[in-house]
C-alpha positions in Angstrom: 30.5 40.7 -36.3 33.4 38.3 -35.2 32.5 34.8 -34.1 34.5 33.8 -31.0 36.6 30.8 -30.8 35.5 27.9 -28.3 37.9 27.4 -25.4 38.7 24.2 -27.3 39.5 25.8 -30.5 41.7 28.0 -28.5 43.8 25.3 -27.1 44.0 23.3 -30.0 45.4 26.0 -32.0 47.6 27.0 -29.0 48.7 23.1 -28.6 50.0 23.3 -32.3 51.8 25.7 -32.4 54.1 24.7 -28.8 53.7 20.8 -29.9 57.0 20.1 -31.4 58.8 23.1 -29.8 58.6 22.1 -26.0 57.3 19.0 -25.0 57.4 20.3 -21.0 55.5 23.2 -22.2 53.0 21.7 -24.3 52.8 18.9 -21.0 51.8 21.7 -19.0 48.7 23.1 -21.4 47.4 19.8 -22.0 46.3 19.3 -18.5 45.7 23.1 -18.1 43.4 22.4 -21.3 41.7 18.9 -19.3 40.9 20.9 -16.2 39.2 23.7 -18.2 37.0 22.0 -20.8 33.7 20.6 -19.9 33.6 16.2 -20.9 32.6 16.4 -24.5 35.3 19.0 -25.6 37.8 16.9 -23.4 37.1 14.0 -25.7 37.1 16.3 -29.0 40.4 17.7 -27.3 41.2 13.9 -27.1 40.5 12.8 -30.9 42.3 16.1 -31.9 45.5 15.0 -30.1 45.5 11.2 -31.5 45.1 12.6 -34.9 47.2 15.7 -35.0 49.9 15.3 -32.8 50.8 12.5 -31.3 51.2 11.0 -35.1 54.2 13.7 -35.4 56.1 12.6 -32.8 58.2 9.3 -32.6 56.9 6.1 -30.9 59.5 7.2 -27.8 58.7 11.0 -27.6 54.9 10.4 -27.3 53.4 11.2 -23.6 50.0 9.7 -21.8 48.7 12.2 -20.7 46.8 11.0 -17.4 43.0 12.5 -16.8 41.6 12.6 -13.7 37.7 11.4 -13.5 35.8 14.2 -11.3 
């Protein structure tokens, strides 16, 4: 039997692969990825993107990405 990947471990692979190759793209999935996950994964989704990507990019090219509080 496969086990199924999280909606979090979805985007995070997904945000990985389109990080470096379009930042309006990968823009557009991050927030897609905030309004889909429940609070906890949001801040795992969080964590992930301080470690793993925004260290790639340059000081200029990094993005805030603004969460809205429901």
């Amino acid at each position: 039997m496969r086990s199924q990947k999280t909606l979090l471990d979805y985007y995070q692979e997904l945000l990985d692969k389109i990080s470096l190759a379009d930042a309006r793209v990968f823009r557009k999935e991050l927030r897609k990825a905030f309004r889909r996950l429940v609070p906890e994964e949001r801040e795992q989704l969080k964590q992930w993107f301080r470690s793993a990507c925004v260290c790639k990019l340059p000081q200029e090219e990094r993005i805030t990405v603004p969460v809205r509080r429901s």
